[in-house]
N, C-alpha and C positions, 0 to 999 in steps of 0.2 A: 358619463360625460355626454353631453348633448352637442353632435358635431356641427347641429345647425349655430350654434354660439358660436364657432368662429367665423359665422360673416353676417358683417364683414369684418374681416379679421386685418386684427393689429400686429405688431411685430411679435417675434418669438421673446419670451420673458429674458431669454437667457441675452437677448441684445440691452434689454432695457437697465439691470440691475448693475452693469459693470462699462465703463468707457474708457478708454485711451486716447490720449492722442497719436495717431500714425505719424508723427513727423518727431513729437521730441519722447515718444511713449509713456510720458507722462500720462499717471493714473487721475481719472478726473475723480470728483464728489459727487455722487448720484442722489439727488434726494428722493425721498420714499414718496413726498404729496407727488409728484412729478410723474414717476410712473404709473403711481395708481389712477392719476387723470388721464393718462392718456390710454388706460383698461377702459377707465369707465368711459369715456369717451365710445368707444366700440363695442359698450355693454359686454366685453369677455369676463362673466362673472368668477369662473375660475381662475384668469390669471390674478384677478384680485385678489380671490382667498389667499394663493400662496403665497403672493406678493408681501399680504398682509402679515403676515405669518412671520415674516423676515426683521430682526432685529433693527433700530435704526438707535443714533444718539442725537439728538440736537437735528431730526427730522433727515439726516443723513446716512443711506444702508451700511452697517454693519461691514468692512470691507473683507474682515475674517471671514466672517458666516457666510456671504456673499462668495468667496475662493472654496471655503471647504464645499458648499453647496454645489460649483460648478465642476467641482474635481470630483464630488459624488455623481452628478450626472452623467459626464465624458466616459466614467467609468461602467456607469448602465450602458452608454451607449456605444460602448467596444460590444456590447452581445451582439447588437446587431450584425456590425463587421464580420464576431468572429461568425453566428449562424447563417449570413448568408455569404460566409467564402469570399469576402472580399477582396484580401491582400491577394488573394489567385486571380480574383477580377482584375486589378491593379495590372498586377505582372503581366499578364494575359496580354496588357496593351505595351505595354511600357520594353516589353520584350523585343519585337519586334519593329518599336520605335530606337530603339537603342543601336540592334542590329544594323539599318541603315544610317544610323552616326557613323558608325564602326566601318561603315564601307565606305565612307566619304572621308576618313580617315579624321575625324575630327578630333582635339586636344583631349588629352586624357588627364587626371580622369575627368570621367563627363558627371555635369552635378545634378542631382532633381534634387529641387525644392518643393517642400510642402506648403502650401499656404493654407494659415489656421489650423496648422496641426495637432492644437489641441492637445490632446496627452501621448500622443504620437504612436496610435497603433499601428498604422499604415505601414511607415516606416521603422518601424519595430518588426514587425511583420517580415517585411522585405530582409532585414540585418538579418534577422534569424536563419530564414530559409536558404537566404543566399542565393535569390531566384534571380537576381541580374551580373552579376559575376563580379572581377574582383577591381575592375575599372571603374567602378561606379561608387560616386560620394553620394550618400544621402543624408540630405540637411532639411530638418522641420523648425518651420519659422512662425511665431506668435505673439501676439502684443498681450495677450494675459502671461503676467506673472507664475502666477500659481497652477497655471499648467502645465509649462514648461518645466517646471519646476518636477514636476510628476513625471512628465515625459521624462528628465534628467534621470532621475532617481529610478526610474523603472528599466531606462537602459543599460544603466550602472551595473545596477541587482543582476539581469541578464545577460549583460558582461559583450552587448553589441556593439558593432561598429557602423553606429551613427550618431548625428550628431541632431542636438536642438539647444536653437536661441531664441531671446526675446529680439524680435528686430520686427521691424516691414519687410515682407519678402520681397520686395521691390529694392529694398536701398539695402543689400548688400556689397560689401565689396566686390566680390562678381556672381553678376547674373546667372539665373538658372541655366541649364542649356535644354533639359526639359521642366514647368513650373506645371504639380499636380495639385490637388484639393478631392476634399471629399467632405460635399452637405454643405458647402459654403453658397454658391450660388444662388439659392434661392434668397438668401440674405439681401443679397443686393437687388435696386430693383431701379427700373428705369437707367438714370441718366450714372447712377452708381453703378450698374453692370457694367455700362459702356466705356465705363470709368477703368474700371477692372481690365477688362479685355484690355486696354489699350495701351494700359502697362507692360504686357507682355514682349510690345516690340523691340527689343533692346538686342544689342549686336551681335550677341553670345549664342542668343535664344534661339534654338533650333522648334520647338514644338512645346504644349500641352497640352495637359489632361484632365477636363475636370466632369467627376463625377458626382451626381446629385439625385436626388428621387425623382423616379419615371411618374408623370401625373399621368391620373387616368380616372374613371369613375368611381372605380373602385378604390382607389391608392387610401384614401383617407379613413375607410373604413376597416382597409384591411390592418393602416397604421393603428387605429386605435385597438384595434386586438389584438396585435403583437404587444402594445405598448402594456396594455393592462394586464396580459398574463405572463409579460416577462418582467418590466420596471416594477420597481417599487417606489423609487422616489416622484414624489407630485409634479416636480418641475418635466422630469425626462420624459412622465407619460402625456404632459401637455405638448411641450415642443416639439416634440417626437411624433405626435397629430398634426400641427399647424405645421410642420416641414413639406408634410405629405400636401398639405390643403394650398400651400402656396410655391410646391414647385413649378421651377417656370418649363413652360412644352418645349417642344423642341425647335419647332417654326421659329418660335422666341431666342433663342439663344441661338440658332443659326444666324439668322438676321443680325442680330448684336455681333457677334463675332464676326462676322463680314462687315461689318460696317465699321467696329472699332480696332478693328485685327484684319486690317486686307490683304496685309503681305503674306497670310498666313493659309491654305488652305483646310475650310472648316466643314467637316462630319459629326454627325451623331450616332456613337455605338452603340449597339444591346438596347434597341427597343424594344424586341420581342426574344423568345425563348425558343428554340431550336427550330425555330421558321414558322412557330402556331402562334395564335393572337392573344396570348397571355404575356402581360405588360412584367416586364422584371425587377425589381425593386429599385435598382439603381438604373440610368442611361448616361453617359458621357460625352462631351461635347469634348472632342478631338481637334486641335489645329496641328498643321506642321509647315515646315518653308517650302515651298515650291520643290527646290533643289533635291528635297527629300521624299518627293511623292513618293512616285514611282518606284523606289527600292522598298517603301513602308509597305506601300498594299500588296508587293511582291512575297515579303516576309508574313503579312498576314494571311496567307496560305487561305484553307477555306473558312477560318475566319471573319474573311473580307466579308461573306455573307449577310454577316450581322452589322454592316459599316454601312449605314445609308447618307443620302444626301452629300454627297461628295462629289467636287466641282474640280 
């Protein structure tokens, strides 16, 4: 794979082949000429291949093969979580956020929502270990069907107590009190980030978490060698490059969260790796309510270390 082909680069396949609408989730019709113009467009000759590759009837994808394909991807793309220790990354934060809930005495239980949880390892993760104790709902939220659907099914089988819906994590009946993500961000871009973030302000909402891939010079190369000696499937080794090639810095997503999220104050964790300038796969863009500072970075002991850019 020639990483100079993604630029400039076009969205990830996996946005293109499948749409919902966020307000009635109704599943759209995707046609096939549609996507492929908007590959060629940006000359990604391999998003073409696989694109092409993809059944259609009446010039409209396949919405089976299209669900089985993306529930085969999510599923490559729990390796990564599981080999780089993620749900202890998660905890790691979410712990010590939680903690200062607990001392401002806040309604229990206290919820995190996932947004785009996808097949719901994170939150799988978490049910299992039992790493946030026994006050805490964990609910992952996603507008693909067929994921959720997996997420369901794989919590069942391992008998956890968490929960996942099709909804917007925004329009549930009540708001997160922290709202996490993991690999969404870079999705969104411009006036859609700002879009994002601004969601967050709702009355309940105490703080989030969203973690996403650290850019760096390296990121893109190093993603493409994870991707091809661990993935197998075509789509996971593509997007699983172009995540790397279009995560947003950190500069970027502070600014955005300050500007769309003011009530909120915003840090970026885990840039670097036990204080030396090796960039980490994942960084998180941290907000929390004022009222809560100050008990959070208390509870992040030497932690706090790795918490830069905090106002």
């Amino acid at each position: 794979m020639n990483l100079l082909s993604f630029q400039p680069h076009g969205r990830e396949i996996s946005d293109t082949i499948v749409s919902y609408d966020p307000d009635t989730l109704e599943r759209h019709s995707v046609l096939k000429s549609e996507v492929l113009r908007e590959f060629v467009a940006v000359g990604n000759r391999r998003a073409i291949s696989i694109v092409e590759r993809i059944p259609e009837r009446d010039d409209v994808l396949d919405p089976a093969v299209v669900d089985d394909l993306l529930v085969r991807t999510h599923c490559e793309m729990q390796r990564i979580s599981e080999e780089f220790q993620h749900g202890m990354r998660v905890a790691e934060l979410l712990k010590p956020l939680l903690q200062a809930l607990r001392d401002k005495d806040i309604e229990k239980p206290m919820r995190i929502v996932d947004i785009g949880c996808g097949t719901g390892y994170v939150l799988r993760w978490l049910a299992n270990t039992r790493a946030l104790g026994e006050d805490v709902e964990l609910i992952g939220a996603d507008l693909n069907v067929a994921l959720i659907r997996e997420a369901q099914r794989l919590a069942a089988a391992e008998k956890l107590d968490c929960k996942f819906i099709i909804a917007n994590a925004f329009r549930l009946d009540h708001a997160a009190h922290i709202y996490i993500s993991t690999g969404i961000l870079h999705h969104f871009r411009d006036a859609a980030l700002s879009e994002l973030l601004e969601q967050h302000d709702r009355p309940d909402t105490c703080a989030f978490v969203h973690f996403d891939f650290h850019p760096s010079r390296f990121a893109p190369f190093g993603s493409w060698l994870f991707h091809a000696v661990r993935m197998r499937e075509p789509l996971a080794k593509h997007d699983g490059v172009l995540s790397a090639v279009r995560a947003h810095n950190s500069r970027l997503l502070l600014e955005a969260a300050r500007s769309a999220a003011p009530d909120f104050v915003s840090a970026i964790y885990g840039t670097r790796l036990w204080g030396l300038p090796i960039p980490r796969v994942f960084h998180s863009l941290v907000g929390v309510r004022a009222k809560y500072r100050d008990r959070f970075l208390q509870n992040m002991g030497g932690r706090i270390a790795s918490l830069g850019c905090i106002e």
